[in-house]
C-alpha positions as CSV (number, residue, x, y, z in Angstrom):
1,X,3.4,40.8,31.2
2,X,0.8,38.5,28.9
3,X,-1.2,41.0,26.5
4,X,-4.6,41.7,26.9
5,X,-6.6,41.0,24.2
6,X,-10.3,40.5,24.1
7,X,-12.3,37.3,22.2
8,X,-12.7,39.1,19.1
9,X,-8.8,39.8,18.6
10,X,-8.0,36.3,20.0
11,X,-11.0,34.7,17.2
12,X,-9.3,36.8,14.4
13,X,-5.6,36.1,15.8
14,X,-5.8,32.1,15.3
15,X,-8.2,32.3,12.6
16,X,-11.3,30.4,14.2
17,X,-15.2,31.3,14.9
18,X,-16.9,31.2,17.9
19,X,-18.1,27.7,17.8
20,X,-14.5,26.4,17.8
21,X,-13.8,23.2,19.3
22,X,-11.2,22.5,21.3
23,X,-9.1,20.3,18.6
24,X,-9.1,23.2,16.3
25,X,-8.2,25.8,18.7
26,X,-5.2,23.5,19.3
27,X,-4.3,23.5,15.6
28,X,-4.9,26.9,14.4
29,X,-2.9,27.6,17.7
30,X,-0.1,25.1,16.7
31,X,0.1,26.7,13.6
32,X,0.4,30.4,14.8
33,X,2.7,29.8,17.3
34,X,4.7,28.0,14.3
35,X,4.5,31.7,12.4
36,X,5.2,33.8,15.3
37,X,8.6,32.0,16.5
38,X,10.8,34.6,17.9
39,X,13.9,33.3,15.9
40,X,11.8,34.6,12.7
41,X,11.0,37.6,14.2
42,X,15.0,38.6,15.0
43,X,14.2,37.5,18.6
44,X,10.9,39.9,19.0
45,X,9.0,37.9,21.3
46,X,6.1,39.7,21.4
47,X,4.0,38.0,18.7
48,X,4.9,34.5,20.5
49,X,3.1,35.6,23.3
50,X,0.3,37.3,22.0
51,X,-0.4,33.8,20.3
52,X,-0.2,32.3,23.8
53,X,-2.7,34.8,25.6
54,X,-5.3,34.5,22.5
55,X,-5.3,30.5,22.9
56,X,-5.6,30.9,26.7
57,X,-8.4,33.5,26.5
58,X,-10.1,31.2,24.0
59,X,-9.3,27.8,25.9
60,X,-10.8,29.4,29.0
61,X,-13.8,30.8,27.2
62,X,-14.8,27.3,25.8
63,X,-14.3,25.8,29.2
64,X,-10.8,24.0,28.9
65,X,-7.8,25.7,30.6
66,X,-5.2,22.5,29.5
67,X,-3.9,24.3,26.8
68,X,-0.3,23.2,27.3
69,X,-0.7,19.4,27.1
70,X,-3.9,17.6,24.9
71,X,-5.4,14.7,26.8
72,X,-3.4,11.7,26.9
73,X,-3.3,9.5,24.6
74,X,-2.1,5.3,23.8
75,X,0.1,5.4,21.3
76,X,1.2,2.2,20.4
77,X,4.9,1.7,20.8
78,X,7.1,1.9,17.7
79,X,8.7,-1.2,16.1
80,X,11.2,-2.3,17.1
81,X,14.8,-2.6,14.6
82,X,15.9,-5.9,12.9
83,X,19.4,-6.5,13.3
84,X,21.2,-9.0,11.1
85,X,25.2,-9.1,9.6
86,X,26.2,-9.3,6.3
87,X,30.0,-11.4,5.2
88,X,31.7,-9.1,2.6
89,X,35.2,-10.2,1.4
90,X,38.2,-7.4,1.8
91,X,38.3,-6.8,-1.5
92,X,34.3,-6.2,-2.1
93,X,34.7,-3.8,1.4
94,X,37.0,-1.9,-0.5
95,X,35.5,-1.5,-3.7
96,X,31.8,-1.2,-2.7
97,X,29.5,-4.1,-4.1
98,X,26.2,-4.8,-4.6
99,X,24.8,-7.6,-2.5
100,X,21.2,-9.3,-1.9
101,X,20.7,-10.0,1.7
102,X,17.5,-13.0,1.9
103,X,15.5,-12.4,5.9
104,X,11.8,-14.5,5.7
105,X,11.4,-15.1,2.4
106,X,12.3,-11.5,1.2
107,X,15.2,-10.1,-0.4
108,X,16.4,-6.7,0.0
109,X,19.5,-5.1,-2.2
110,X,22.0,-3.3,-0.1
111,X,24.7,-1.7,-1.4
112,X,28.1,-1.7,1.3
113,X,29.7,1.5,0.2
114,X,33.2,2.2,-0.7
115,X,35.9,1.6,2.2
116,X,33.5,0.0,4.2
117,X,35.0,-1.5,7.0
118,X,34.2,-3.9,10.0
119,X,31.1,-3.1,12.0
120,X,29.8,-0.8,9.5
121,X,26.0,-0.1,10.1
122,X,24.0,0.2,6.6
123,X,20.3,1.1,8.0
124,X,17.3,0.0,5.3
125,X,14.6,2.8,6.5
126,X,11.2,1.3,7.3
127,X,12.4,-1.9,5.7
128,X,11.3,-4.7,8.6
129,X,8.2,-6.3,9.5
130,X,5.8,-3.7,10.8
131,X,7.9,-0.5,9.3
132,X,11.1,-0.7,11.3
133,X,14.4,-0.3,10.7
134,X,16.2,-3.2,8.8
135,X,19.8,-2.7,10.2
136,X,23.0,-4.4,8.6
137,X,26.1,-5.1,10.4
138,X,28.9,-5.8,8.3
139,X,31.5,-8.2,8.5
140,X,34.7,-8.3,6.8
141,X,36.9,-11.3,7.7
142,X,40.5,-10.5,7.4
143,X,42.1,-12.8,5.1
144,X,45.0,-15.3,7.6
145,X,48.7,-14.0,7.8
146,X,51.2,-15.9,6.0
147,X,54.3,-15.5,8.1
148,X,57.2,-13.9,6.5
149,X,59.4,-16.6,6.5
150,X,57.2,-18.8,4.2
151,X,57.3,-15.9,2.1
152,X,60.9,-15.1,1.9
153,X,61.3,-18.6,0.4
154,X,59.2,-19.0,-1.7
155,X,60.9,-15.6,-3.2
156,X,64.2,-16.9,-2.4
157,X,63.5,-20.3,-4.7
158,X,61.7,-18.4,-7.6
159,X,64.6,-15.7,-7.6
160,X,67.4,-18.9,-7.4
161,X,65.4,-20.7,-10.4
């Protein structure tokens, strides 16, 4: 059952005049409803929805009942990330290192943690051309196998010497 509230109570309720516009009324509605959560309120949900009925009363009263969704609106899409891989040796994957990574003339320091290992994603927040995402992938080449026979003699002839 939605509360019944009359344009006074639903003025004083958001906070606004009578010559509100209909971007304010969406704000100072935004900003109760924020307040008036029903997790804050040990799950009353009363004050929630006496915030929704003022902004409906008010949204009807100024001649716009779209009070759930603002017109739409472009938004541009967001940037998209730059991938690119950085070559750490074993040894600097293991102990963490310092590195400077060069991409189009600008060079960025990125630190590879610690027991880093293969495919590791180290993300640069807001870092790329047009604020995205610079994001590292790192590659640690494992060093090549000696096979355990070369080693065996090798020890063999130091231990015979």
């Amino acid at each position: 059952m939605e509360p019944q509230l009359t344009l006074k109570q639903a003025r004083d309720l958001l906070q606004v005049g009578p010559d509100v516009d209909v971007r304010t009324l969406r704000r100072a509605w935004v900003r109760v409803l924020k307040a008036a959560r029903p997790e804050r309120h040990g799950g009353d949900e009363r004050p929630y929805r006496v915030a929704i009925a003022a902004h409906r009363l008010l949204a009807t009263a100024i001649g716009r009942d779209d009070f759930v969704l603002p017109p739409a609106t472009y938004a541009p899409p967001p940037p998209s990330d730059l991938h690119c891989e950085l070559i750490v040796s074993p040894q600097q994957a293991s102990e963490g290192v310092w590195r400077v990574l060069r991409i189009g003339g600008r060079a960025f320091r990125v630190r590879v943690p610690a027991g880093a290992r293969q495919g590791l994603v180290l993300r640069l927040a807001r870092q790329a051309p047009g604020g995205a995402d610079l994001l590292v992938r790192l590659r640690v080449p494992q060093p090549a196998p000696q096979h355990v026979e070369t080693v065996h003699r090798r020890f063999s002839a130091a231990w015979a010497a």
